[in-house]
N, C-alpha and C positions, 0 to 999 in steps of 0.2 A: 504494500500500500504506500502510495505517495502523499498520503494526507497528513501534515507534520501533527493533527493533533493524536490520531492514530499512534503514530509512532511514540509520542509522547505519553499517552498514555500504555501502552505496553513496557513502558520500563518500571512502572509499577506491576506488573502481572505477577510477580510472585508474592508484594505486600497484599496487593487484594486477596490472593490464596490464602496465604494465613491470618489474615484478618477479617473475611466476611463472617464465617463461623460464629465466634463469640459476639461479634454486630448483629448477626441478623436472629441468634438465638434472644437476645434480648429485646429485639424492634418487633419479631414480627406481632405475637399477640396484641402490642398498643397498639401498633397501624392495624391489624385485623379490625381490633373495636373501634377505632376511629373512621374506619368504612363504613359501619354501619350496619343494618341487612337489606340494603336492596341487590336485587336478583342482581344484577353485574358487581357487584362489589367484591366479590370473588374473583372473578376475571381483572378486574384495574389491579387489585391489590398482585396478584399473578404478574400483572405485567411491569407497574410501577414501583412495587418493592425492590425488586433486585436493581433495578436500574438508579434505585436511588443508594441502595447499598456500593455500588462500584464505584457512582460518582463520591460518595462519602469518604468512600476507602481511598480512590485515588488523593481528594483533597485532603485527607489525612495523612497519605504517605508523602506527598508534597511538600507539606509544613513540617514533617518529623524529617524530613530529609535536606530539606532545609535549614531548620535549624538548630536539629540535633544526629548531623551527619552519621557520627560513631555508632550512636544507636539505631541506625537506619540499616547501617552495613552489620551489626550485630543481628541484627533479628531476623536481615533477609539473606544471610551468609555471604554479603558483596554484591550481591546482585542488582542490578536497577543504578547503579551508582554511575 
């Protein structure tokens, strides 16, 4: 892919890996009941969860990589750096 945000976002791919988990273990019930019960709320919550977890996790590993480098390369064993 030639799209520089693409690229840029792949050198996060292994912070997202080990960090969606404990994120989305804790988000999804409150976003479930924050959907509501209408009949599609199942489906948005399907499609917009994860999409908000990556974007989360990338801006996450952004700012940790940012400006706490060592720790960035500790936790994703050098990678993404």
């Amino acid at each position: 892919m030639h799209q520089t945000w693409f690229v840029a976002a792949t050198a996060f791919s292994f912070f997202i890996y080990a960090f969606h988990v404990p994120l989305v273990t804790y988000t999804i019930d409150p976003f479930l009941n924050t959907m509501g019960t209408h009949s599609y709320s199942r489906l948005v919550a399907f499609l917009l969860h994860p999409t908000l977890i990556i974007l989360v996790c990338i801006g996450v590993g952004y700012f940790v990589r940012k400006f706490l480098p060592q720790g960035y390369a500790w936790s994703t064993g050098g990678r993404g750096l």
